[in-house]
C-alpha positions, 0 to 999 in steps of 0.5 A, a space after each residue: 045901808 047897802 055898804 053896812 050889810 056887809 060889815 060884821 061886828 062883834 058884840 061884847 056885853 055880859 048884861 044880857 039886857 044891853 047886848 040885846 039892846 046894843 044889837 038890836 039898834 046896830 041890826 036896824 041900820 044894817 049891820 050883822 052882828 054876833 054876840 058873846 056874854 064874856 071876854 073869853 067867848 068874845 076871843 074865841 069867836 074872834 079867833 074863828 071869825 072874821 070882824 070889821 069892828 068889835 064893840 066891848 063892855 069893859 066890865 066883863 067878868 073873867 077877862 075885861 074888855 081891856 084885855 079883850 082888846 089887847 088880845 084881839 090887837 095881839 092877833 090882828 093889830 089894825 083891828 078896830 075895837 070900841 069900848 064901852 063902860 060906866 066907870 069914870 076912872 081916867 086912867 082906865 080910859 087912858 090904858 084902853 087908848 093906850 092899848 089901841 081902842 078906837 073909842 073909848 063910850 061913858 055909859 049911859 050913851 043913847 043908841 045914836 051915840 053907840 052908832 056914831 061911834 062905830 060908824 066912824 069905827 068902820 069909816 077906819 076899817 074900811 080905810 084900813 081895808 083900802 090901805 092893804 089892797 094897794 099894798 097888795 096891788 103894789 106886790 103884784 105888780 113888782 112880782 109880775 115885773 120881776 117875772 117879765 124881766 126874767 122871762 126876757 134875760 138868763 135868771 142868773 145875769 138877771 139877779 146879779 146883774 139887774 135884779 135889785 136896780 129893777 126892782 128898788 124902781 118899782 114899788 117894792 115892799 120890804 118888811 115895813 117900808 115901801 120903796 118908791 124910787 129915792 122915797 120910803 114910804 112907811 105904812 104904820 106911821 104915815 111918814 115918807 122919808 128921803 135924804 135922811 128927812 121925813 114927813 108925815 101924811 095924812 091918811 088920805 095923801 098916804 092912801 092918794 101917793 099908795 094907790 098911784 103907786 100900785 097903778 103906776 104906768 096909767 093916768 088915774 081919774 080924779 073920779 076913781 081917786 074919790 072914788 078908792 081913796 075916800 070912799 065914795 061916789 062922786 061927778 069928775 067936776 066935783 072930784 077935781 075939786 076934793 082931790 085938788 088940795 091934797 094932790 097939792 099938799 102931798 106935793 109940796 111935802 115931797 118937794 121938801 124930801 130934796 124936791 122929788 117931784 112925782 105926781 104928774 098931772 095930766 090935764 083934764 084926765 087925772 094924775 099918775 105917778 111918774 119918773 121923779 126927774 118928771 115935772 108935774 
């Protein structure tokens, strides 16, 4: 209840009736919601607001809950949208995931549904939400090397001599792609690439490989892993055990990109990310 006090949603319904319905059922479990009666209020609260997920009738007059969607993706393409609707039509259906849609509720859908539904929403947003911060953190830290090394040599020997080396060897964002020494790493795709292969990631082994690299130079706990990388609070012992098997398989998918080797395990404490000619 604690966690959803602090997301807020954004409620689109032109029956007055199943808004008030529909807000009153999200409210009682904790989370804050606004509401707007068609689709062109819903952008323009949307575009002055800030939302964890919008939940949207796609029958609206004027602007349907379809474009409603893809105005809110053209503005904020990780946005988190579900749509609601009696209309059975598939092709509708396949348009909206098409377009971005989370989920996609045939009304009638009881309250328990609707909340099933967007508690997986936030489960996304919130993921979404872990994800930017490591890229962030990532930022800062090759910002603040970039400074350190500047400050210790001539910034003109710096940029032409040591400049980029330095930098490829931290985690260095560029564009779309995340450079970690011979590895890119691609956020929107969930891939990591090296030697002119790549594989994919789950969410979890992408957030796991993302948070080492913005804390890169300290061993982190199996706990605080748990803890940033799912979303929850557990004992260390317990830990060890979920973070386990996806420490594993994000090993060997690394081993298959030429053998890179960077997760180091450091016995009875946690993992860091280290040098890829490191054994883990």
């Amino acid at each position: 209840m604690a966690e959803r006090q602090l997301m807020r949603l954004l409620l689109v319904d032109d029956d007055g009736v199943n808004r008030y319905t529909v807000s009153k059922a999200l409210q009682r479990v904790g989370y804050l919601v606004s509401e707007a009666s068609n689709g062109e209020a819903a952008l323009d609260r949307y575009d002055k607001s800030d939302f964890d997920l919008v939940l949207s009738e796609v029958d609206l007059p004027g602007i349907d809950g379809v474009a409603v969607l893809q105005g809110i993706k053209q503005k904020s393409p990780d946005a988190v949208v579900v749509l609601m609707t009696e209309d059975t039509n598939i092709d509708t259906a396949i348009q909206a995931l098409r377009f971005g849609a989370h989920d996609y509720l045939i009304k009638p859908c009881s309250s328990e549904d609707i909340r099933a539904s967007v508690e997986r929403g936030i489960d996304t947003a919130r993921s979404l939400a872990r994800r930017r911060r490591l890229v962030d953190a990532i930022e800062r830290n090759v910002s603040e090397l970039a400074r350190e090394v500047s400050d210790s040599l001539d910034a003109a020997d710096y940029v032409a001599e040591l400049g980029a080396a330095a930098i490829r060897e931290r985690a260095l964002p560029r564009g779309n792609t995340i450079h970690l020494g011979p590895l890119s790493v691609l956020p929107g795709k969930y891939q990591i690439e090296a030697e002119n292969q790549s594989v994919s990631l789950t969410p979890t082994e992408f957030d796991l490989l993302l948070y080492l690299a913005a804390h890169r130079g300290r061993v982190v706990s199996c706990h605080e892993l748990v803890r940033e990388v799912r979303g929850y609070h557990t004992e260390e012992t317990e830990a060890r055990e979920v973070i386990r098997p996806h420490v594993s398989n994000l090993r060997r998918k690394l081993k298959r990109l030429g053998d890179i080797d960077l997760i180091v395990n450091v016995r009875g404490i946690g993992y860091r990310l280290g040098e890829v000619s490191e054994e883990g």
